[in-house]
C-alpha positions in Angstrom: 13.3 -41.1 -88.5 11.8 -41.9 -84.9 15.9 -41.7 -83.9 16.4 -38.8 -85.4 13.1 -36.8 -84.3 14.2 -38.2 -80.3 17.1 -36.9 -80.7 15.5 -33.4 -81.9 13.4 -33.1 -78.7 16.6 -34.3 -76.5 18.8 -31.2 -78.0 16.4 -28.8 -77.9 15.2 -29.8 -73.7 19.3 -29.3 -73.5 19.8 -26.3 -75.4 16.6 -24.5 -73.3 18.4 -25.9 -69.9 21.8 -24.7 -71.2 20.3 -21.3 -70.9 18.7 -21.6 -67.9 15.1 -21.0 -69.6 11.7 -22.6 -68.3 9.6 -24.0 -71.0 7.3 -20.8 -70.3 10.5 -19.0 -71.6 11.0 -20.8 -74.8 7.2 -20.3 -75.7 7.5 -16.7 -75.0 11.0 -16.0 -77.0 9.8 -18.2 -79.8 6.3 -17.4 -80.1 5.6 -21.5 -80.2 3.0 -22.8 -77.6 4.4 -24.3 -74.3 2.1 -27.4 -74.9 3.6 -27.7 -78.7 7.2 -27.7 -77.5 6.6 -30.2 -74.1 5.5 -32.8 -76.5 8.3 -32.0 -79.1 11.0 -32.8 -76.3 9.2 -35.7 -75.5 9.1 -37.1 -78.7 5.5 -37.1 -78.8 4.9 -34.5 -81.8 6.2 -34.3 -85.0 8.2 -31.1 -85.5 7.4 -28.3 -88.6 9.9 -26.3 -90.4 8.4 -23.2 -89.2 8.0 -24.5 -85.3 12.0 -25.4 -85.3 13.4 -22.4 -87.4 11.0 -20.8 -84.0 12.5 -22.6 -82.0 15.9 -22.3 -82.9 15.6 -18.3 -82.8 13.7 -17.8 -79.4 17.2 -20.5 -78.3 19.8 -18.8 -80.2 21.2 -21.3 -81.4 22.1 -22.5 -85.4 18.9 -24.2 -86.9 21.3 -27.6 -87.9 22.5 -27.4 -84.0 19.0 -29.1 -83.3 19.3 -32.3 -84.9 23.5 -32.8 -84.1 24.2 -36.0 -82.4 25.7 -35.4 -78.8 28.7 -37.5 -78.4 28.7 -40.1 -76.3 31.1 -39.9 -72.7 33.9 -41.6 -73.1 35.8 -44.5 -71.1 37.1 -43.3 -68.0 40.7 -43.6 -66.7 42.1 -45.3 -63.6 45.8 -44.1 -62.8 47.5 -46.7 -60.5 49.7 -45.6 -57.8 51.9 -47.9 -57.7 52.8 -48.1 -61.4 52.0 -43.9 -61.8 56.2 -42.9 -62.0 57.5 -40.4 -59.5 59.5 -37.8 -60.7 62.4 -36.1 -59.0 62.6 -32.5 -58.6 65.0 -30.2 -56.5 63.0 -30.1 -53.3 59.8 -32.1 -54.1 59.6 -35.3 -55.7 55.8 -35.6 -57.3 53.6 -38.7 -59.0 51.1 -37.9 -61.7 48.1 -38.8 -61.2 46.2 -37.3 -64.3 46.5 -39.8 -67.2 48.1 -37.9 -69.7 45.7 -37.5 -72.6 43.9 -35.6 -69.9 42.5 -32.1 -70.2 45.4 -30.1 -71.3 45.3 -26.7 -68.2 44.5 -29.7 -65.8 46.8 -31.4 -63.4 46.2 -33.7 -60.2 49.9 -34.7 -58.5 51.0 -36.0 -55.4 53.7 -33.5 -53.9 56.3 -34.7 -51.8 58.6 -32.2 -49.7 61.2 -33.9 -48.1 61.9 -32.9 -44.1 65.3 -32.1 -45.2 64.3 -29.8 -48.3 66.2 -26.4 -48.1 63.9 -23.5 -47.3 62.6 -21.7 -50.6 62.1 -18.3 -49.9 61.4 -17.2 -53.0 57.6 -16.9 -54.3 56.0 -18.3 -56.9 53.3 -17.2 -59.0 51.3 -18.1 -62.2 48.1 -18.1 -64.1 45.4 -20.9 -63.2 43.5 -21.5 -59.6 45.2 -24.3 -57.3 43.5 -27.3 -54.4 45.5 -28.9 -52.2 44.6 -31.5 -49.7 47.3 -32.5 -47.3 47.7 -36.2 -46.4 51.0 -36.3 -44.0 52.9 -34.2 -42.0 52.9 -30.0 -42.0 53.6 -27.7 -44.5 53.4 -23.7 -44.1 50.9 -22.2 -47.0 52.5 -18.7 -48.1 49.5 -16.3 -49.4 51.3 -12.7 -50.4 51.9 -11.4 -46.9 49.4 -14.1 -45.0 50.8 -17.7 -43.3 48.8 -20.3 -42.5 49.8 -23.6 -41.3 48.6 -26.9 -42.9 48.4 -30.1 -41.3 46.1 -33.5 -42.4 43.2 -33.4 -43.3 43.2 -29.5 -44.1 42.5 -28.2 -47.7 43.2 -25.2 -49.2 42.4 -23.1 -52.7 44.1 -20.2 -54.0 44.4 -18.0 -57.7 47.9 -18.7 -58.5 48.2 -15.4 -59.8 48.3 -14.6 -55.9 52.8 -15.2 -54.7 52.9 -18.1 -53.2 55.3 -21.2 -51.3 55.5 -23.9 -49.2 57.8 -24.7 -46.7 57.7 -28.1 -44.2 56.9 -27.5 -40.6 56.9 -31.9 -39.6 60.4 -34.0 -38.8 58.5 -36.0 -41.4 58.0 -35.6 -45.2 55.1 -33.8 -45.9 52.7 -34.9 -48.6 50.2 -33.2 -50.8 47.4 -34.4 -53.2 47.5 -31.2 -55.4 45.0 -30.1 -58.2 45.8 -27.3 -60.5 43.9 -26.2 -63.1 44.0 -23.3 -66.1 41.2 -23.1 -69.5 40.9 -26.6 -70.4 41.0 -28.2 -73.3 42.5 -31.9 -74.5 46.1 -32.5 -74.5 49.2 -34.5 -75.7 51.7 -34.5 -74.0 55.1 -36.1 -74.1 55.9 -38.6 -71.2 59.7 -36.9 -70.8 58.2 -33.3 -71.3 58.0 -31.0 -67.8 54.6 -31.7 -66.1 52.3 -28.2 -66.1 53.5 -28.3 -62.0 56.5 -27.6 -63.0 55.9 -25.4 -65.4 54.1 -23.3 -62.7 57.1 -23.8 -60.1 60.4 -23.2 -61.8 62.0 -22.4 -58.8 61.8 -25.9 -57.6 63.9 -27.1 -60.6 63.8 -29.2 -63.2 61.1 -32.5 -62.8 62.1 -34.6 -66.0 63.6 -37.4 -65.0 61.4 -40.4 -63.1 62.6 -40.6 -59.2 65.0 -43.7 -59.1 66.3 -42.6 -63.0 69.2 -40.5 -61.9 71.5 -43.1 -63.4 70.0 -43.4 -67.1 
């Protein structure tokens, strides 16, 4: 009982922050006193029927929401580098570095666009919102009719919705740490299947087969 009556005054201290109301709020919308519900979210009073079924109106939330036991975070993921694969594309090679039972929507990859890539002039454009960070050499960031050069060190964010494409500016490869992202929600996905980068930028070919696989 004590475990389940904490966890009461835990969801309902959430559900008030959730909605951004003070505890001055909640008394108000639920006609219970401030004093009553400080010591019901610290576990230090006993709860009625007719306090929570309050409660849950002045919230706006389901009555059984209040006693629902939050699940715990789960383990977190480390994706090596040096064992992440690299797969080769037509103009960019790129590394994974979201493990892949990830957020589906969600994708972190290391670009690579070699020196000697052939200029794309073709723009690209998709749903979703895109971060890049660049880590060697210089690429030119293509906005709809704006340029902007990108060298290390320099970030940039952008709707993907907006036409966009990169071209290399360095005698070296240039290299980007790039986050896109679209609604999330968790995914499966198949290791041979195209990577949601791709899926974004068809016009820089197909990416399903691992860099140094060309022979398989």
């Amino acid at each position: 009982m004590g475990r389940v009556l904490s966890r009461l005054g835990a969801n309902i201290r959430r559900a008030r922050r959730d909605r951004d109301m003070t505890l001055e709020d909640l008394a108000e919308a639920s006609g219970v006193s401030l004093a009553h519900i400080s010591r019901l979210e610290s576990g230090e009073r006993q709860p009625s029927l007719d306090g929570l079924l309050r409660l849950a109106f002045g919230l706006g939330v389901p009555f059984e929401e209040l006693f629902e036991e939050q699940e715990e975070p789960g383990m977190g993921t480390v994706v090596r580098g040096g064992k992440a694969p690299v797969y080769e594309g037509t103009g960019f090679r790129l590394q994974p570095l979201m493990p892949e039972a990830g957020p589906e929507g969600m994708s972190a990859v290391k670009v690579i666009y070699p020196a000697d890539r052939v200029v794309d002039h073709e723009l690209h454009e998709h749903e979703g919102q895109e971060w890049l960070y660049m880590l060697e050499g210089r690429l030119r960031l293509t906005l709809g009719a704006e340029r902007t050069v990108l060298e290390p060190g320099d970030a940039a964010f952008f709707d993907a919705r907006l036409p966009h494409n990169f071209d290399v500016l360095s005698a070296e490869d240039a290299e980007v740490l790039m986050v896109s992202c679209v609604p999330c929600t968790h995914r499966q996905v198949s290791p041979r299947g195209r990577h949601p980068f791709v899926e974004g930028h068809r016009g820089f070919g197909k990416a399903g087969r691992p860099h140094g696989d060309e022979g398989r």
